[in-house]
PDB file of N, CA, C and O in Angstrom:
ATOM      1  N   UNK A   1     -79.835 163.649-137.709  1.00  0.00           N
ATOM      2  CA  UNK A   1     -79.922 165.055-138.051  1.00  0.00           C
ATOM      3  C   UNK A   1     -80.553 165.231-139.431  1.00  0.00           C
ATOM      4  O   UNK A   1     -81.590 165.861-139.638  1.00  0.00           O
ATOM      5  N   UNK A   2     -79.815 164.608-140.352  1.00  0.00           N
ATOM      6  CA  UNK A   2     -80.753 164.582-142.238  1.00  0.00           C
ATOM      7  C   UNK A   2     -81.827 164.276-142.031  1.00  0.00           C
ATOM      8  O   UNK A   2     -82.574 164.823-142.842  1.00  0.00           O
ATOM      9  N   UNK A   3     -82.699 163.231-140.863  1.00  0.00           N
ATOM     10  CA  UNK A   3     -83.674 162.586-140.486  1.00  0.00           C
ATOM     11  C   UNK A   3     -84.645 164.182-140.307  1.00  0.00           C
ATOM     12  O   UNK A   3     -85.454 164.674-141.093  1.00  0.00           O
ATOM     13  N   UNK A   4     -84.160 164.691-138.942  1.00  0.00           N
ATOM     14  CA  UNK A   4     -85.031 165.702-138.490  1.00  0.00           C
ATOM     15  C   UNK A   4     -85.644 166.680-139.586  1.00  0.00           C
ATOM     16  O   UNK A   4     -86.795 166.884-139.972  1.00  0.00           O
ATOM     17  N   UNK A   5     -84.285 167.249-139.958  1.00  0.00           N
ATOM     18  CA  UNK A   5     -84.180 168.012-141.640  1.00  0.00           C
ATOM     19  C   UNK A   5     -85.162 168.049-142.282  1.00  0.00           C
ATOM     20  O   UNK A   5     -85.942 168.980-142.486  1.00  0.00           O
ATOM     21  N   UNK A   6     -85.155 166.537-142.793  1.00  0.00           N
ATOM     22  CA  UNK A   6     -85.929 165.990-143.945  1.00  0.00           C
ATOM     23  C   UNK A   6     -87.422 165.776-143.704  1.00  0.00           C
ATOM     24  O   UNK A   6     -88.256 165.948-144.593  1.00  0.00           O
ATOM     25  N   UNK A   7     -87.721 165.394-142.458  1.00  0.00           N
ATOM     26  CA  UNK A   7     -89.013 165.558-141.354  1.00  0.00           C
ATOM     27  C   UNK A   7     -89.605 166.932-141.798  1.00  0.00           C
ATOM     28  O   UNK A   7     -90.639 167.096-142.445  1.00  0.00           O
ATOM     29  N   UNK A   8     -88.436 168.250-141.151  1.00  0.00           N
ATOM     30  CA  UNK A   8     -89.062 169.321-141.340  1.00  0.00           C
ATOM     31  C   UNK A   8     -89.819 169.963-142.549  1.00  0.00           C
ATOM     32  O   UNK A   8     -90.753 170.752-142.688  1.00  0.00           O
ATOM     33  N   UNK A   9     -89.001 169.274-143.332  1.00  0.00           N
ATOM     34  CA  UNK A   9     -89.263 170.405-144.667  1.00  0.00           C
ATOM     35  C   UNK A   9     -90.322 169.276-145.460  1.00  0.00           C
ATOM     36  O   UNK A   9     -90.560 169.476-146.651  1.00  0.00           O
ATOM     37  N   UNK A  10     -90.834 168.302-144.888  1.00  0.00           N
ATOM     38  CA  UNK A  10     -91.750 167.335-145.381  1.00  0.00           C
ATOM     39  C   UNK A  10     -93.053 168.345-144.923  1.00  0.00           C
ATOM     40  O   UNK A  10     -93.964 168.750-145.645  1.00  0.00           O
ATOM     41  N   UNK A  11     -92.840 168.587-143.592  1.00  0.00           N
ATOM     42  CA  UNK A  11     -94.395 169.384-142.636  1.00  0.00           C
ATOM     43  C   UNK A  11     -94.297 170.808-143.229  1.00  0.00           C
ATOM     44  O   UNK A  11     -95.302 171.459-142.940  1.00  0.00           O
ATOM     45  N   UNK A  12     -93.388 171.500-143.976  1.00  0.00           N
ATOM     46  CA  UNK A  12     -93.077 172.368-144.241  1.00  0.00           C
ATOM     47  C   UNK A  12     -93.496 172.441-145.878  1.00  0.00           C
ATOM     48  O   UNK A  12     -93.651 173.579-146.323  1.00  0.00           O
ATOM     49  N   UNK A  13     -93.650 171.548-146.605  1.00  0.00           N
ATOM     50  CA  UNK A  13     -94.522 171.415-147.534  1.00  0.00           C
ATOM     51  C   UNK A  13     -95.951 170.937-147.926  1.00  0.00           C
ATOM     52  O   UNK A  13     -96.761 171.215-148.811  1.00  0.00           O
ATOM     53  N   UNK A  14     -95.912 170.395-147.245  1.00  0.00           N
ATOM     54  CA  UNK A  14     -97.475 170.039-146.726  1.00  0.00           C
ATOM     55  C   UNK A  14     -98.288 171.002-146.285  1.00  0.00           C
ATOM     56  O   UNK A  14     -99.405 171.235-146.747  1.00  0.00           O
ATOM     57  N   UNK A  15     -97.668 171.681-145.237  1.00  0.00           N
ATOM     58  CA  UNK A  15     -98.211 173.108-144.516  1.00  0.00           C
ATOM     59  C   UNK A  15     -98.412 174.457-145.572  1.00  0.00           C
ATOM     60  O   UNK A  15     -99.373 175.218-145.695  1.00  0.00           O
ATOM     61  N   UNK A  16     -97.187 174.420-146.222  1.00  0.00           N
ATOM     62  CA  UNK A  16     -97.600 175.236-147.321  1.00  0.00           C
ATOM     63  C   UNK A  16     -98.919 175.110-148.979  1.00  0.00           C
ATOM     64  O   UNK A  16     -99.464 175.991-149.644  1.00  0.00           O
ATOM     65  N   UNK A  17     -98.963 173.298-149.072  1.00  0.00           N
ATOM     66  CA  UNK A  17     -99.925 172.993-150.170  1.00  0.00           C
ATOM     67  C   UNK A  17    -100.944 173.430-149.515  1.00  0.00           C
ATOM     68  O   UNK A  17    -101.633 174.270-150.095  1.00  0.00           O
ATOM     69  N   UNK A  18    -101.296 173.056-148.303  1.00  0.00           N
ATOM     70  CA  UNK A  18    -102.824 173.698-147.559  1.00  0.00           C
ATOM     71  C   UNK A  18    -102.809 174.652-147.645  1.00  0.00           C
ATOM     72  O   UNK A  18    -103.403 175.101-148.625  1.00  0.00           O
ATOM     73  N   UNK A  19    -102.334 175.345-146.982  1.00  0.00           N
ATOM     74  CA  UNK A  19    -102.718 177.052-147.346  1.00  0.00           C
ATOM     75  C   UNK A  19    -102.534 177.450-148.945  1.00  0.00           C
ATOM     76  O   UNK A  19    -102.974 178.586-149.128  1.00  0.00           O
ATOM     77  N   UNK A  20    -102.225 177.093-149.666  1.00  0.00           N
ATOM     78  CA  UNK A  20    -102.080 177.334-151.196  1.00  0.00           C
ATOM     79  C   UNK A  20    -103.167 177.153-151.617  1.00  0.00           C
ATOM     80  O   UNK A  20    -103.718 178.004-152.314  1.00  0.00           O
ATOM     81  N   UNK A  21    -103.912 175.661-151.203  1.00  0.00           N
ATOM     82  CA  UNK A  21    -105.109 175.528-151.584  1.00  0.00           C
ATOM     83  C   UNK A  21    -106.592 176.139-151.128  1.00  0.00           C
ATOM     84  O   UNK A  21    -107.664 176.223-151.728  1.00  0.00           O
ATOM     85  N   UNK A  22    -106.162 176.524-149.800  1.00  0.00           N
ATOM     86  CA  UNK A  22    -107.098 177.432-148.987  1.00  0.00           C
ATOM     87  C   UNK A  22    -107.081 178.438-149.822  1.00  0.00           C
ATOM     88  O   UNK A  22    -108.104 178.696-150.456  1.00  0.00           O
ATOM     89  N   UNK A  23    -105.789 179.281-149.999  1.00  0.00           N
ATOM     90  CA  UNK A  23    -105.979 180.970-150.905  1.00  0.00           C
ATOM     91  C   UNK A  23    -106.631 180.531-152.114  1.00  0.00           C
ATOM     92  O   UNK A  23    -107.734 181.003-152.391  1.00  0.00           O
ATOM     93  N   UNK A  24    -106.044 179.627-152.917  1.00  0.00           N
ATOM     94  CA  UNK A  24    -106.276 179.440-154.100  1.00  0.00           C
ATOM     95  C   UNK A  24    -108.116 179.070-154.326  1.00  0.00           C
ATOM     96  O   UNK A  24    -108.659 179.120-155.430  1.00  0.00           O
ATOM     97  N   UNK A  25    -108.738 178.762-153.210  1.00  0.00           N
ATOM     98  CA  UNK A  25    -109.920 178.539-153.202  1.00  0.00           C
ATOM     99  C   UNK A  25    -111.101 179.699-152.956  1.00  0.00           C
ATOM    100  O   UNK A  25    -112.326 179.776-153.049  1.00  0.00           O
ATOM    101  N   UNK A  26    -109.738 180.730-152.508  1.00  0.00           N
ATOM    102  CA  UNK A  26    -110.859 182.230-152.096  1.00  0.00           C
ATOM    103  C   UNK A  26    -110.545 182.937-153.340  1.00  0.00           C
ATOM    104  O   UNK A  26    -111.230 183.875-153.748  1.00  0.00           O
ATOM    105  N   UNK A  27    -109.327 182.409-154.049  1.00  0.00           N
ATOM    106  CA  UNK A  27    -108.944 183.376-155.424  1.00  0.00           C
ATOM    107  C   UNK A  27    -108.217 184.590-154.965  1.00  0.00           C
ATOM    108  O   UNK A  27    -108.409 185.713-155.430  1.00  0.00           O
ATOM    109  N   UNK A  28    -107.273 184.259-153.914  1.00  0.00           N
ATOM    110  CA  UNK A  28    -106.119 184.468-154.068  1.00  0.00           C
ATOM    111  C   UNK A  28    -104.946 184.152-154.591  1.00  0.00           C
ATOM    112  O   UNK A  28    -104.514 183.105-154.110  1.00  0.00           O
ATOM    113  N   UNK A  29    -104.067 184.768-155.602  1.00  0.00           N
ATOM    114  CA  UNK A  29    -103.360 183.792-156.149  1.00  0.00           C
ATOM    115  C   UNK A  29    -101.826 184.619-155.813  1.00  0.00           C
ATOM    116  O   UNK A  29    -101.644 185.472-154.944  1.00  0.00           O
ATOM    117  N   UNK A  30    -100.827 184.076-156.784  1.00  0.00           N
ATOM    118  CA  UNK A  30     -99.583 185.003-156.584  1.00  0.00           C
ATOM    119  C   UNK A  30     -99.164 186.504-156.573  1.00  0.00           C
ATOM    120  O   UNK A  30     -98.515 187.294-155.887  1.00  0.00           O
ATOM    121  N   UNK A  31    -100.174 186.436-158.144  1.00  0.00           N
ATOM    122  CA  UNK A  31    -100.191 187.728-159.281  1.00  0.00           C
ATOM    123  C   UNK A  31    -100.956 188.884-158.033  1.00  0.00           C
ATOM    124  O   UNK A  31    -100.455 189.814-157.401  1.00  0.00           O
ATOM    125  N   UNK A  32    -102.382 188.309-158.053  1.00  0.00           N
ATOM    126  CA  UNK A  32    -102.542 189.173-156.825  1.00  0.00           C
ATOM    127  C   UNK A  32    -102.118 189.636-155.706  1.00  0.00           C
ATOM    128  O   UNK A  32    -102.311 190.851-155.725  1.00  0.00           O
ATOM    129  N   UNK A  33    -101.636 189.312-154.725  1.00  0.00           N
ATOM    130  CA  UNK A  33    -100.666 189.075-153.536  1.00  0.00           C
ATOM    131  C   UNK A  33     -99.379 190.311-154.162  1.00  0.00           C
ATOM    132  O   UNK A  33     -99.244 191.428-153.663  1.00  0.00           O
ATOM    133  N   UNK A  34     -98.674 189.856-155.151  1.00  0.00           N
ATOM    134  CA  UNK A  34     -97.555 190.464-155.800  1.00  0.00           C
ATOM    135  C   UNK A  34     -98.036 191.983-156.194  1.00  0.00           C
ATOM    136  O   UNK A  34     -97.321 192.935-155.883  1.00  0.00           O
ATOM    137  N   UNK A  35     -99.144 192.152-156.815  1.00  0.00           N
ATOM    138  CA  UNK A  35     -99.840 193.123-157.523  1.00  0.00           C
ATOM    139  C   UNK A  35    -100.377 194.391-155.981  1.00  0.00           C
ATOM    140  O   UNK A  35    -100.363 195.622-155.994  1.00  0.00           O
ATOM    141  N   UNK A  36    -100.831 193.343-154.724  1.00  0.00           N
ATOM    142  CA  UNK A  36    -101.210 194.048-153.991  1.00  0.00           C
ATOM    143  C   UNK A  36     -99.939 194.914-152.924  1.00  0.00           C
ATOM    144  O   UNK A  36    -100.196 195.711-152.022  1.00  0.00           O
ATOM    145  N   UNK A  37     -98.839 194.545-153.285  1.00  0.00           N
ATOM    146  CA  UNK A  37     -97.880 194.742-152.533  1.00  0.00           C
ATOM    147  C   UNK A  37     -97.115 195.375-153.141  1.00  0.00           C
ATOM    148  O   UNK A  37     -96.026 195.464-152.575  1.00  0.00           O
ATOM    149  N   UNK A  38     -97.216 196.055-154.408  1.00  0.00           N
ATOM    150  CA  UNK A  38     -96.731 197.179-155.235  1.00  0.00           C
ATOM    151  C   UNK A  38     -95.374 196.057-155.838  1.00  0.00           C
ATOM    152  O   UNK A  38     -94.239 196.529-155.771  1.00  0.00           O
ATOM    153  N   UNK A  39     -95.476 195.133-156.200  1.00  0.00           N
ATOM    154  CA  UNK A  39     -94.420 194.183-156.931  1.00  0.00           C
ATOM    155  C   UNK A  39     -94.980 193.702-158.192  1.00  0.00           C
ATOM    156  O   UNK A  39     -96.153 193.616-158.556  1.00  0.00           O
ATOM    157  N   UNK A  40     -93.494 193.303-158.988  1.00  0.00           N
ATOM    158  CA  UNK A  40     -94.016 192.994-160.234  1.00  0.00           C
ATOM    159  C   UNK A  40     -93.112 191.395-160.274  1.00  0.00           C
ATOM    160  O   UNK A  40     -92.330 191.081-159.378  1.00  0.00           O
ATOM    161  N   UNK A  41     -93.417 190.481-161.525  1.00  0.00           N
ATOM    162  CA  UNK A  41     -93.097 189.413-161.480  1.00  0.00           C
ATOM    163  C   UNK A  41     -91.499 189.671-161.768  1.00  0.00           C
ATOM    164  O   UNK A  41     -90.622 188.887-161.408  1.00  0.00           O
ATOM    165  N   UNK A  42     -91.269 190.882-162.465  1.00  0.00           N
ATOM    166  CA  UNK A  42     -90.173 191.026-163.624  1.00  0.00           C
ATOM    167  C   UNK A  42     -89.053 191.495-162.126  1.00  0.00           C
ATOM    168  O   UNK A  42     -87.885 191.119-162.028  1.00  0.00           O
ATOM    169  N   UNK A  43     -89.912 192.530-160.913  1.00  0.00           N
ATOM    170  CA  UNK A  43     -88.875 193.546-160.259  1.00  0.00           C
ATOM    171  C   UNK A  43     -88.705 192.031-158.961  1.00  0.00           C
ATOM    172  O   UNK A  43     -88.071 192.151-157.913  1.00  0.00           O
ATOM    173  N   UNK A  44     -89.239 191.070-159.274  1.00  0.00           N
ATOM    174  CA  UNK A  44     -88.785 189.528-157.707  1.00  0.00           C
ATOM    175  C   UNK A  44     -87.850 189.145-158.586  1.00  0.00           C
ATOM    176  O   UNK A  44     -86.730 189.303-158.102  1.00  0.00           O
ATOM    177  N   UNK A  45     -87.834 188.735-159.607  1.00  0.00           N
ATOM    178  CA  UNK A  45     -86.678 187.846-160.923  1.00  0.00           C
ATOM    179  C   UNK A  45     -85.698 188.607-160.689  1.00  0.00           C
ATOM    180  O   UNK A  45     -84.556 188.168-160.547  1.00  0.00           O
ATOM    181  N   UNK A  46     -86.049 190.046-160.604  1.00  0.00           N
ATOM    182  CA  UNK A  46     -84.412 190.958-160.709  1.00  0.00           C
ATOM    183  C   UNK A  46     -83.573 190.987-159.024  1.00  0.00           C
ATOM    184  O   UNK A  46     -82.383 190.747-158.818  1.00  0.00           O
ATOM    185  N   UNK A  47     -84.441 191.290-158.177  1.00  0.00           N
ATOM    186  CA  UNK A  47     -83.912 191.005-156.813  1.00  0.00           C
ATOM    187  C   UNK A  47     -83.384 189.463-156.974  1.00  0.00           C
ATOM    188  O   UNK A  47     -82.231 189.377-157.399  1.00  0.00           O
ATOM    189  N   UNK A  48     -83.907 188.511-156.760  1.00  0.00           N
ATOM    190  CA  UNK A  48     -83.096 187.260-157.367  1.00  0.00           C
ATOM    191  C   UNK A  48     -82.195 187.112-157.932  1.00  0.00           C
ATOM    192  O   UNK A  48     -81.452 186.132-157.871  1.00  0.00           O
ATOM    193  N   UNK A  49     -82.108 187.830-158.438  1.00  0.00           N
ATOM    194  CA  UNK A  49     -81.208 187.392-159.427  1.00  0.00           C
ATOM    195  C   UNK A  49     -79.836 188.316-159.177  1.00  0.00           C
ATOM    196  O   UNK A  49     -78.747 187.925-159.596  1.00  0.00           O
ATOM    197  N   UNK A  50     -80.031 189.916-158.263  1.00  0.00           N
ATOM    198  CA  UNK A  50     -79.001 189.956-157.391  1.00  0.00           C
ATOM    199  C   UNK A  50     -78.213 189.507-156.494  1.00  0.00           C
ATOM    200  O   UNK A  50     -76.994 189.490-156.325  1.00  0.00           O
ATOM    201  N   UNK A  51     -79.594 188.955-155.659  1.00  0.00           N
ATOM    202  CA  UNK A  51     -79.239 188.539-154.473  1.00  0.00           C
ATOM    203  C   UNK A  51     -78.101 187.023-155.056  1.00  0.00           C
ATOM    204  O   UNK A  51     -76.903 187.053-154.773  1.00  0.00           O
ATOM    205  N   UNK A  52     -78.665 185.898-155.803  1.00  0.00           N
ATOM    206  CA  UNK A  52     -77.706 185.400-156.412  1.00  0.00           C
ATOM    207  C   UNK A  52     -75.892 185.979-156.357  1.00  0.00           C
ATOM    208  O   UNK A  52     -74.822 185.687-155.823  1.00  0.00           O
ATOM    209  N   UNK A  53     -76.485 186.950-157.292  1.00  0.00           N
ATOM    210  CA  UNK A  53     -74.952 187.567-157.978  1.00  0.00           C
ATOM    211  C   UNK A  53     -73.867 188.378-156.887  1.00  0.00           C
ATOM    212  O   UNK A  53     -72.669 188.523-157.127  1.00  0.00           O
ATOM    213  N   UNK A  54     -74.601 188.895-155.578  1.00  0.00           N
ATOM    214  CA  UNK A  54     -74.274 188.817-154.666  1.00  0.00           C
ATOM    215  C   UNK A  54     -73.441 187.664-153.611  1.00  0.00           C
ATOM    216  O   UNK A  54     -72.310 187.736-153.131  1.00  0.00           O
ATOM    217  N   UNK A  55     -74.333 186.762-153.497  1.00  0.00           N
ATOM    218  CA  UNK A  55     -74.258 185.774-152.452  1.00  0.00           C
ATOM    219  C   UNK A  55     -72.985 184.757-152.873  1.00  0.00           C
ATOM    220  O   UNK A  55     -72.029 184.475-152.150  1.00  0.00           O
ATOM    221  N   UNK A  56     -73.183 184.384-153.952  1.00  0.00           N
ATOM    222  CA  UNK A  56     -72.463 183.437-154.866  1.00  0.00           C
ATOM    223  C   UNK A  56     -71.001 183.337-154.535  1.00  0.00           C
ATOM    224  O   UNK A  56     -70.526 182.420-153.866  1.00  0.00           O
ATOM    225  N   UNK A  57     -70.183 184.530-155.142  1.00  0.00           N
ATOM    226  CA  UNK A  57     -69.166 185.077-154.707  1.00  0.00           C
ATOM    227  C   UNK A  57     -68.835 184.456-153.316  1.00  0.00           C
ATOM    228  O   UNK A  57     -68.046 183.549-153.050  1.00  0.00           O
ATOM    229  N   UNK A  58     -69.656 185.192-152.492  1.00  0.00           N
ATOM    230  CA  UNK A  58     -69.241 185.352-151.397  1.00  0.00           C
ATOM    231  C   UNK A  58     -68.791 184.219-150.231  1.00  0.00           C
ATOM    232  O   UNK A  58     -67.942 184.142-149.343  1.00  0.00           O
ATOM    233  N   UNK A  59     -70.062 183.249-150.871  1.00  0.00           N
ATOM    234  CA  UNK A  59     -70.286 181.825-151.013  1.00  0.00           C
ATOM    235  C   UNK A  59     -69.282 181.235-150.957  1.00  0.00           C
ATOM    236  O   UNK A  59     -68.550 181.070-149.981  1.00  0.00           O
ATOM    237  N   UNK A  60     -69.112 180.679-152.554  1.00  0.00           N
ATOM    238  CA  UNK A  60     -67.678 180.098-152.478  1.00  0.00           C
ATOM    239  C   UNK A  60     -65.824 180.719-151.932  1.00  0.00           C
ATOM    240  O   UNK A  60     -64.854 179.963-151.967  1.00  0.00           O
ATOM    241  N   UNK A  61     -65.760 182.026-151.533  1.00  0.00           N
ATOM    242  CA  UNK A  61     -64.851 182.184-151.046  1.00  0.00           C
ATOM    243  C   UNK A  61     -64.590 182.034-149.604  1.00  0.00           C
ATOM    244  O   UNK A  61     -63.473 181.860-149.116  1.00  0.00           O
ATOM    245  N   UNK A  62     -65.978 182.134-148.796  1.00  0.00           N
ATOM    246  CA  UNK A  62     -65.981 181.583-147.816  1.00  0.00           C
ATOM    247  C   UNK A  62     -66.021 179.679-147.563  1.00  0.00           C
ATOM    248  O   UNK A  62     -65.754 179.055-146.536  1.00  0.00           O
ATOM    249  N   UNK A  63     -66.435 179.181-148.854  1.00  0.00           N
ATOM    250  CA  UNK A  63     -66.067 177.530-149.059  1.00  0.00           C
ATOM    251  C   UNK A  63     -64.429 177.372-148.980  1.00  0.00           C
ATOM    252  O   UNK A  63     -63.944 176.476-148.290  1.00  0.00           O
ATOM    253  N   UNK A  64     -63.506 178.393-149.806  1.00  0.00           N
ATOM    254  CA  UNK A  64     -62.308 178.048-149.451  1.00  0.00           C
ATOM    255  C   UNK A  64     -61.576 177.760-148.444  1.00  0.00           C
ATOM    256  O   UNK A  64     -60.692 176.912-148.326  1.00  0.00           O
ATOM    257  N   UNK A  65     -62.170 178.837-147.409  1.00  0.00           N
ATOM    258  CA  UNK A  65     -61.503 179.014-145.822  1.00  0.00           C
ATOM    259  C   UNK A  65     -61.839 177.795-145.392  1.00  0.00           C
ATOM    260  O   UNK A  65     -60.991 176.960-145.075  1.00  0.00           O
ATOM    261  N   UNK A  66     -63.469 177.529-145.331  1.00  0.00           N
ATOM    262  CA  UNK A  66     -63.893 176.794-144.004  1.00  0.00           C
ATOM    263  C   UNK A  66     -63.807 175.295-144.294  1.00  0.00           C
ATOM    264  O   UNK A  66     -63.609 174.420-143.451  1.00  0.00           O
ATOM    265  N   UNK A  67     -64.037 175.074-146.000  1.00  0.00           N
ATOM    266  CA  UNK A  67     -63.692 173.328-145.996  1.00  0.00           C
ATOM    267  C   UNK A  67     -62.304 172.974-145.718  1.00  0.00           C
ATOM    268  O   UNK A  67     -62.017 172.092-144.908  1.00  0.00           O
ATOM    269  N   UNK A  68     -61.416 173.658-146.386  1.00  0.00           N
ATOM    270  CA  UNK A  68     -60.145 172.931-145.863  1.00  0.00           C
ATOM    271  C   UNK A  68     -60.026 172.719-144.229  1.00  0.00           C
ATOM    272  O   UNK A  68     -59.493 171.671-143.864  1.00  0.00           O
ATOM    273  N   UNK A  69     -60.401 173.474-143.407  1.00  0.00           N
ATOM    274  CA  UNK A  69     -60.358 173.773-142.522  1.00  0.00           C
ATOM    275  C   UNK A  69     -61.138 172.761-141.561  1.00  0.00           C
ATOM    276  O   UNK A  69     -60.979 172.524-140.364  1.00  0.00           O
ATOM    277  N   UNK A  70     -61.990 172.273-142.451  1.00  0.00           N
ATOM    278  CA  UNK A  70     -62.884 171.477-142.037  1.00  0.00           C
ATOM    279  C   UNK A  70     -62.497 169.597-142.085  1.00  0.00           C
ATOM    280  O   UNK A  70     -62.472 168.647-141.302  1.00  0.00           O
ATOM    281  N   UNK A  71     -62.292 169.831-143.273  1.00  0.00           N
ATOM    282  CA  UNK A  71     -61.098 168.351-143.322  1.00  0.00           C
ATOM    283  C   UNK A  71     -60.639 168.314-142.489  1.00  0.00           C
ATOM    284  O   UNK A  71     -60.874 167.497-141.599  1.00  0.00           O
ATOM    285  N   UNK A  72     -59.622 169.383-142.457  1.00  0.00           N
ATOM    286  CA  UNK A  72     -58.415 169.217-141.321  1.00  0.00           C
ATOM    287  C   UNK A  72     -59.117 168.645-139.933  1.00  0.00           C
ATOM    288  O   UNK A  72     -58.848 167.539-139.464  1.00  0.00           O
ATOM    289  N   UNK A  73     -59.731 169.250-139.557  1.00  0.00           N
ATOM    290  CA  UNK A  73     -60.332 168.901-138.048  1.00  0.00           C
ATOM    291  C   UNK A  73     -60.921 167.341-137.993  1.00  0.00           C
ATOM    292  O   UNK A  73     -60.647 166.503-137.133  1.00  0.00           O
ATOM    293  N   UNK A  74     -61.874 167.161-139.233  1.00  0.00           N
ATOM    294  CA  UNK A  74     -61.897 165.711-139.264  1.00  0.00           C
ATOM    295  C   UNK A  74     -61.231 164.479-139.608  1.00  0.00           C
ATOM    296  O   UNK A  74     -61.528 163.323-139.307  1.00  0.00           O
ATOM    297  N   UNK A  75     -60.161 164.992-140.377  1.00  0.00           N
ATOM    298  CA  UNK A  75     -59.212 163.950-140.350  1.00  0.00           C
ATOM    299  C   UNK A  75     -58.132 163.860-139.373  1.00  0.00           C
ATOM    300  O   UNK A  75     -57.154 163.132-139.546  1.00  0.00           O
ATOM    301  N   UNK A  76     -58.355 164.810-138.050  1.00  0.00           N
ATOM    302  CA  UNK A  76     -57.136 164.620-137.149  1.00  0.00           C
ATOM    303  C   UNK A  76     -58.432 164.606-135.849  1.00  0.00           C
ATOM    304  O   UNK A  76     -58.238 165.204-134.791  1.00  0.00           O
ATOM    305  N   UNK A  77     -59.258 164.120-136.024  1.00  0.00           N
ATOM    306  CA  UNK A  77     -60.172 164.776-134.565  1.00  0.00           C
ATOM    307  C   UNK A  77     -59.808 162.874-133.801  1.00  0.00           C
ATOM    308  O   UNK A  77     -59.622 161.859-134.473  1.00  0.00           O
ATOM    309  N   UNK A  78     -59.815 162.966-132.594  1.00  0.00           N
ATOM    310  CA  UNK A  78     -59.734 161.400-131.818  1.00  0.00           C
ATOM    311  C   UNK A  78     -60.629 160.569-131.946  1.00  0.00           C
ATOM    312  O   UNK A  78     -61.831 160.814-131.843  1.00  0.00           O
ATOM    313  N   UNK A  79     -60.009 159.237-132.243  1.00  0.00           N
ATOM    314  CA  UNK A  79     -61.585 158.037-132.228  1.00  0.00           C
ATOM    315  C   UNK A  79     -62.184 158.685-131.147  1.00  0.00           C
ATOM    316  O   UNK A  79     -61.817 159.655-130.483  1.00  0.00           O
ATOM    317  N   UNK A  80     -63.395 157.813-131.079  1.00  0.00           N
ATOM    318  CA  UNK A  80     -64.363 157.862-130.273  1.00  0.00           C
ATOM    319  C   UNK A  80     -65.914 157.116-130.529  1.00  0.00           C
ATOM    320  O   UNK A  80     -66.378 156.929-131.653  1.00  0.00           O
ATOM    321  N   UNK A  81     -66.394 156.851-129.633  1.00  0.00           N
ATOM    322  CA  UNK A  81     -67.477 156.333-129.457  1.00  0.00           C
ATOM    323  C   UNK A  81     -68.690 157.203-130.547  1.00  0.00           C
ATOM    324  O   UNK A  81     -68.946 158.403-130.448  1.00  0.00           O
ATOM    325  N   UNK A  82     -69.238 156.364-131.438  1.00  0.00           N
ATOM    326  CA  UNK A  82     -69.786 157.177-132.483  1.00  0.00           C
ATOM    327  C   UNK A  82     -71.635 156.461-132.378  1.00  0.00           C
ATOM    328  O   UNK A  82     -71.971 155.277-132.374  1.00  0.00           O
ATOM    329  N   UNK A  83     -72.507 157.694-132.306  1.00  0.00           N
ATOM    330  CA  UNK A  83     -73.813 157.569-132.184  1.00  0.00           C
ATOM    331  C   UNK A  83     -74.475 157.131-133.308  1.00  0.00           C
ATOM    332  O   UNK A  83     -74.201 157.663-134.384  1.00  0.00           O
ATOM    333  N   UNK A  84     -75.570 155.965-133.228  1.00  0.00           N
ATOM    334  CA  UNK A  84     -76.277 156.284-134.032  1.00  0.00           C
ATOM    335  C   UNK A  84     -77.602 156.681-135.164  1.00  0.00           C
ATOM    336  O   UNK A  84     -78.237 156.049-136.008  1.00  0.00           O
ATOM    337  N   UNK A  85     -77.598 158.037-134.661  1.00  0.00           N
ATOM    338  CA  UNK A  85     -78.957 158.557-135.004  1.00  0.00           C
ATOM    339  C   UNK A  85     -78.666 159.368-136.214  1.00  0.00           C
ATOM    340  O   UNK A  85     -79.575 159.965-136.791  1.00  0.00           O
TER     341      UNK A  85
END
């Protein structure tokens, strides 16, 4: 599974340097893109930086419930025949 993951987001960066370098070769860049879409560098930092101050919270209180919870199941779940990929 970390295998597939790690696969993905390998083709998933790669895929993105090409096209970076494609725009970046017509002189498209961020500023533009951002500029053309009625955004500023300052008003993405501030959404960020909600969405953060948002999520965070919410985040770790939902870490409380589900790890313990999560132990539990794996430290009582039955042997068994274990794969390995």
């Amino acid at each position: 599974m970390v295998h597939s993951l790690l696969r993905t987001l390998v083709k998933v960066a790669v895929a993105s340097l090409i096209v970076g370098t494609i725009l970046a070769h017509f002189g498209i860049t961020a500023d533009v893109l951002l500029k053309e879409s009625g955004l500023s560098v300052e008003r993405v930092t501030e959404t960020v930086r909600e969405l953060f101050a948002w999520a965070l919270p919410n985040l770790l209180l939902g870490a409380l419930v589900i790890v313990p919870i999560w132990l539990l199941v794996y430290l009582f779940r039955p042997p068994g025949p274990r794969s390995n990929e």
